[in-house]
C-alpha positions in Angstrom: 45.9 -17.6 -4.9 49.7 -16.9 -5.5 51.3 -13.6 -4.4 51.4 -12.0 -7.6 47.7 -11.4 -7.3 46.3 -7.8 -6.5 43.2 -7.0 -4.4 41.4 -4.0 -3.9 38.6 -3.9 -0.9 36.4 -0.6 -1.1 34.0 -0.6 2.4 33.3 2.6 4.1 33.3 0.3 7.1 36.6 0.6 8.6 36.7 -2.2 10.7 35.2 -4.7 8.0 37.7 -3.0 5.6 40.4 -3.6 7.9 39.2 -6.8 9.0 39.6 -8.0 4.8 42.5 -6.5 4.5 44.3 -8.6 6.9 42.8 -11.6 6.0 43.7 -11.4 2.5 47.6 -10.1 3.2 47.5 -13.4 5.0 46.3 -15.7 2.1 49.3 -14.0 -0.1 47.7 -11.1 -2.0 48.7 -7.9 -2.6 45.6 -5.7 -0.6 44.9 -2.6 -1.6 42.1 -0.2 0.0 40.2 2.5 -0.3 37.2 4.0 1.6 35.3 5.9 -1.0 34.2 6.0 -4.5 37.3 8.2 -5.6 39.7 7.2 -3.3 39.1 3.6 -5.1 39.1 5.5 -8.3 42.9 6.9 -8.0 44.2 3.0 -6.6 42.5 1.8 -9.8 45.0 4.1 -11.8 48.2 3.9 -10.3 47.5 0.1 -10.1 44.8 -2.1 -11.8 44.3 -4.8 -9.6 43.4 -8.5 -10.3 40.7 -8.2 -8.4 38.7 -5.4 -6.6 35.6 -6.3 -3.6 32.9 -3.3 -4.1 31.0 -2.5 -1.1 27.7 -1.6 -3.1 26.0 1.3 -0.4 29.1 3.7 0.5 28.6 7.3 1.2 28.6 9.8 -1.4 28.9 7.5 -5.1 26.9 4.2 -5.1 29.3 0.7 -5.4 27.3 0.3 -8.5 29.0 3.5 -9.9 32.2 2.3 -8.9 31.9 -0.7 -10.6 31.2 1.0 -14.1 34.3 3.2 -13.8 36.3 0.2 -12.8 35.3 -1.5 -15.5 36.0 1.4 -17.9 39.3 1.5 -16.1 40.5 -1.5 -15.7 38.1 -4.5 -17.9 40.6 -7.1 -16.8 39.8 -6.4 -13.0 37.0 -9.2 -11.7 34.8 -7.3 -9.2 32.7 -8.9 -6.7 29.8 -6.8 -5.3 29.6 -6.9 -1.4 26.7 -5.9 0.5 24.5 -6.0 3.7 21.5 -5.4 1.4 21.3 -8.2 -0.4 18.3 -8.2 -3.3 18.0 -10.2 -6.6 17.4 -7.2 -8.4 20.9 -5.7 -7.2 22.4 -9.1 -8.0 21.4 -9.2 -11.4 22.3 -5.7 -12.1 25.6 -5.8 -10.9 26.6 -8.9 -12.9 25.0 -6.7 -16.0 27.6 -4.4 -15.1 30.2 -6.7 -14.9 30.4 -8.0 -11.8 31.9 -11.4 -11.2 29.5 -12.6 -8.6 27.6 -10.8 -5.6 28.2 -11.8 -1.6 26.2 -10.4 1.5 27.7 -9.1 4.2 28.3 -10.5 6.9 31.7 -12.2 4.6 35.1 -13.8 5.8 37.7 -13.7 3.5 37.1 -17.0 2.1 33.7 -16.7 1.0 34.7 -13.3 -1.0 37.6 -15.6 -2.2 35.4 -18.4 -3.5 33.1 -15.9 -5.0 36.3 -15.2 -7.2 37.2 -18.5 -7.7 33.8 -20.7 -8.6 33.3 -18.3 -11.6 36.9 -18.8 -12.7 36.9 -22.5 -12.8 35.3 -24.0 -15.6 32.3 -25.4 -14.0 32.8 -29.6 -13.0 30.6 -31.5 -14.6 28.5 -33.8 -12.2 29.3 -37.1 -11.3 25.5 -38.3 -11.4 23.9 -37.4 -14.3 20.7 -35.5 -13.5 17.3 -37.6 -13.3 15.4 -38.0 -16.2 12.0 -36.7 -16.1 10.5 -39.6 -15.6 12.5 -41.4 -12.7 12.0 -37.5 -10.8 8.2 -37.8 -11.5 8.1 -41.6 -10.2 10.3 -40.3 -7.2 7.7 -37.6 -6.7 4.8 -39.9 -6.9 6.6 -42.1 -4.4 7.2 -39.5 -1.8 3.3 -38.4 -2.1 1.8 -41.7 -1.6 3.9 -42.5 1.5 3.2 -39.3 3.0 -0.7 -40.6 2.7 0.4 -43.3 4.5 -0.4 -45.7 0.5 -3.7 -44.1 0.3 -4.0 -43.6 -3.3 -7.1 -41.7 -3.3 -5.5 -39.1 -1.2 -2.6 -39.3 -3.1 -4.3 -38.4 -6.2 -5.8 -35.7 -4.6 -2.7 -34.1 -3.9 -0.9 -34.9 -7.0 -4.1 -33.6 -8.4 -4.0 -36.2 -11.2 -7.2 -38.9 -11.4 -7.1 -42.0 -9.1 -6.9 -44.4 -12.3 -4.2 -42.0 -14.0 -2.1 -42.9 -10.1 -3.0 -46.1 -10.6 -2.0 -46.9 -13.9 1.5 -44.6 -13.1 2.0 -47.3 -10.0 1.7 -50.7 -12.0 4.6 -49.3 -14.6 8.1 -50.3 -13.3 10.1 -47.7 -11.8 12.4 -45.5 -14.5 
Protein backbone atom coordinates (compact mmCIF):
# COMPACT_ATOMS: atom_id res chain seq x y z
CA UNK A 1 0.00 0.00 0.00
CA UNK A 2 1.57 3.50 -0.84
CA UNK A 3 0.51 6.68 1.00
CA UNK A 4 -1.50 8.02 -1.67
CA UNK A 5 -4.16 5.51 -0.71
CA UNK A 6 -7.39 6.58 1.25
CA UNK A 7 -9.20 4.44 3.93
CA UNK A 8 -12.39 4.90 5.43
CA UNK A 9 -13.25 2.54 8.71
CA UNK A 10 -17.02 2.88 9.74
CA UNK A 11 -17.50 0.72 13.42
CA UNK A 12 -19.73 1.99 16.05
CA UNK A 13 -17.11 0.36 18.21
CA UNK A 14 -14.92 3.01 19.27
CA UNK A 15 -12.16 1.16 20.49
CA UNK A 16 -12.06 -1.29 17.39
CA UNK A 17 -12.44 1.87 15.26
CA UNK A 18 -9.68 3.40 16.90
CA UNK A 19 -7.79 0.39 17.26
CA UNK A 20 -7.88 0.32 12.76
CA UNK A 21 -7.37 3.51 12.55
CA UNK A 22 -3.97 3.47 13.99
CA UNK A 23 -2.97 0.47 12.56
CA UNK A 24 -3.63 1.63 9.13
CA UNK A 25 -2.02 5.36 9.67
CA UNK A 26 0.99 3.12 10.46
CA UNK A 27 0.98 1.03 7.21
CA UNK A 28 0.91 4.54 5.20
CA UNK A 29 -2.71 5.25 4.40
CA UNK A 30 -4.70 8.08 4.64
CA UNK A 31 -7.54 6.85 7.60
CA UNK A 32 -10.58 8.35 7.61
CA UNK A 33 -13.54 7.48 10.14
CA UNK A 34 -16.77 7.68 10.91
CA UNK A 35 -19.11 6.09 13.49
CA UNK A 36 -22.43 6.05 11.80
CA UNK A 37 -24.27 5.55 8.73
CA UNK A 38 -24.30 9.41 7.83
CA UNK A 39 -21.43 10.51 9.47
CA UNK A 40 -19.67 7.89 6.78
CA UNK A 41 -22.08 9.34 4.31
CA UNK A 42 -20.72 13.11 4.46
CA UNK A 43 -16.59 11.65 4.57
CA UNK A 44 -17.76 9.75 1.34
CA UNK A 45 -18.53 13.34 -0.24
CA UNK A 46 -15.96 15.62 0.74
CA UNK A 47 -13.49 12.69 -0.03
CA UNK A 48 -14.03 9.34 -1.97
CA UNK A 49 -11.75 7.07 -0.52
CA UNK A 50 -9.81 4.11 -2.12
CA UNK A 51 -11.05 2.09 0.06
CA UNK A 52 -13.82 2.07 2.90
CA UNK A 53 -14.15 -1.15 5.88
CA UNK A 54 -18.11 -1.30 6.58
CA UNK A 55 -18.94 -2.53 9.89
CA UNK A 56 -22.25 -4.41 8.67
CA UNK A 57 -24.63 -4.16 12.36
CA UNK A 58 -24.20 -0.31 13.43
CA UNK A 59 -26.94 1.51 15.25
CA UNK A 60 -29.54 3.22 13.49
CA UNK A 61 -28.79 2.33 9.20
CA UNK A 62 -27.59 -1.29 8.52
CA UNK A 63 -23.69 -1.51 7.01
CA UNK A 64 -25.56 -3.14 4.13
CA UNK A 65 -27.28 0.35 3.50
CA UNK A 66 -24.12 2.04 3.76
CA UNK A 67 -22.62 0.02 1.29
CA UNK A 68 -25.40 0.79 -1.45
CA UNK A 69 -24.97 4.53 -0.91
CA UNK A 70 -21.26 4.15 -1.09
CA UNK A 71 -21.45 2.55 -4.00
CA UNK A 72 -23.85 5.11 -5.57
CA UNK A 73 -21.46 7.60 -4.28
CA UNK A 74 -18.32 6.67 -4.89
CA UNK A 75 -18.30 3.16 -7.58
CA UNK A 76 -14.54 3.35 -7.61
CA UNK A 77 -14.39 2.85 -3.60
CA UNK A 78 -13.65 -1.18 -2.84
CA UNK A 79 -15.56 -1.91 0.35
CA UNK A 80 -14.94 -4.73 2.53
CA UNK A 81 -17.83 -5.78 4.90
CA UNK A 82 -16.72 -6.36 8.60
CA UNK A 83 -18.64 -8.06 11.07
CA UNK A 84 -18.95 -10.09 14.30
CA UNK A 85 -21.95 -11.97 12.68
CA UNK A 86 -20.54 -13.68 10.21
CA UNK A 87 -23.22 -15.84 7.85
CA UNK A 88 -22.99 -17.05 4.21
CA UNK A 89 -26.12 -15.46 3.39
CA UNK A 90 -24.66 -11.91 4.49
CA UNK A 91 -21.52 -12.75 2.60
CA UNK A 92 -23.09 -13.34 -0.50
CA UNK A 93 -25.34 -10.46 -0.29
CA UNK A 94 -22.85 -8.04 0.39
CA UNK A 95 -20.65 -9.01 -2.57
CA UNK A 96 -24.10 -8.72 -4.66
CA UNK A 97 -23.93 -5.25 -3.43
CA UNK A 98 -20.60 -4.66 -4.28
CA UNK A 99 -18.64 -5.58 -1.74
CA UNK A 100 -14.98 -6.53 -2.31
CA UNK A 101 -14.80 -9.40 0.11
CA UNK A 102 -16.32 -9.97 3.68
CA UNK A 103 -14.04 -10.39 7.11
CA UNK A 104 -15.42 -11.38 10.74
CA UNK A 105 -14.56 -9.63 13.49
CA UNK A 106 -12.30 -10.24 15.60
CA UNK A 107 -9.71 -8.41 12.48
CA UNK A 108 -6.13 -6.87 12.72
CA UNK A 109 -5.32 -4.57 10.19
CA UNK A 110 -3.69 -7.03 8.06
CA UNK A 111 -6.33 -9.38 7.48
CA UNK A 112 -8.80 -6.32 6.47
CA UNK A 113 -5.68 -5.39 4.27
CA UNK A 114 -5.41 -8.74 2.57
CA UNK A 115 -9.09 -8.88 2.09
CA UNK A 116 -8.36 -5.79 -0.23
CA UNK A 117 -5.48 -7.08 -1.72
CA UNK A 118 -6.29 -11.02 -2.75
CA UNK A 119 -9.22 -9.67 -4.87
CA UNK A 120 -6.97 -7.11 -6.51
CA UNK A 121 -4.34 -9.37 -7.69
CA UNK A 122 -5.05 -11.34 -10.54
CA UNK A 123 -5.36 -14.71 -8.99
CA UNK A 124 -1.71 -16.96 -9.34
CA UNK A 125 -2.06 -19.77 -11.10
CA UNK A 126 -1.01 -22.98 -9.24
CA UNK A 127 2.20 -24.46 -9.37
CA UNK A 128 0.71 -28.24 -9.37
CA UNK A 129 -1.84 -28.63 -11.65
CA UNK A 130 -4.92 -30.04 -9.90
CA UNK A 131 -5.44 -34.02 -9.92
CA UNK A 132 -7.20 -35.55 -12.46
CA UNK A 133 -10.19 -37.34 -11.62
CA UNK A 134 -8.75 -40.38 -11.79
CA UNK A 135 -5.41 -40.17 -9.71
CA UNK A 136 -7.98 -38.34 -6.81
CA UNK A 137 -10.23 -41.43 -7.02
CA UNK A 138 -7.18 -43.97 -6.84
CA UNK A 139 -5.87 -41.66 -3.95
CA UNK A 140 -9.27 -42.06 -2.37
CA UNK A 141 -9.38 -45.72 -2.85
CA UNK A 142 -5.96 -45.87 -1.34
CA UNK A 143 -6.65 -44.00 1.84
CA UNK A 144 -10.01 -46.36 2.34
CA UNK A 145 -8.29 -49.60 2.11
CA UNK A 146 -5.52 -48.74 4.51
CA UNK A 147 -7.81 -47.43 6.96
CA UNK A 148 -9.38 -51.17 6.81
CA UNK A 149 -6.10 -52.16 7.61
CA UNK A 150 -6.06 -53.98 3.24
CA UNK A 151 -9.32 -55.56 3.96
CA UNK A 152 -10.98 -55.13 0.67
CA UNK A 153 -14.29 -56.34 1.62
CA UNK A 154 -14.58 -53.71 4.14
CA UNK A 155 -13.19 -51.41 1.88
CA UNK A 156 -15.85 -51.93 -0.52
CA UNK A 157 -18.27 -51.56 1.97
CA UNK A 158 -17.33 -48.21 2.69
CA UNK A 159 -16.57 -47.07 -0.70
CA UNK A 160 -19.92 -48.61 -1.26
CA UNK A 161 -18.83 -49.98 -4.65
CA UNK A 162 -18.80 -54.11 -5.20
CA UNK A 163 -15.85 -56.12 -3.97
CA UNK A 164 -14.96 -57.22 -7.73
CA UNK A 165 -15.54 -53.51 -8.95
CA UNK A 166 -12.47 -52.71 -5.81
CA UNK A 167 -10.76 -55.31 -7.09
CA UNK A 168 -10.59 -54.76 -10.60
CA UNK A 169 -9.83 -50.70 -9.65
CA UNK A 170 -6.64 -52.19 -7.46
CA UNK A 171 -4.96 -54.39 -10.28
CA UNK A 172 -4.97 -51.07 -12.74
CA UNK A 173 -1.77 -49.13 -12.33
CA UNK A 174 -1.96 -46.04 -10.39
CA UNK A 175 -3.01 -42.64 -12.66
Amino acid sequence: MNESKTILVVDDDEVLRLRLEKAFAKRGLTVFTASGFDEAVDKVKQQAPDMAVVDLKMAGRSGMELLKEIKELSPATQVVMLTGYGSITNAVEAVKLGALNYVTKPADADQVLSAFGSMEEDPEVPEFPPPSLASAEWEHIQRVLADCNGNISEAARRLDIPRRTLQRKLKKNAP
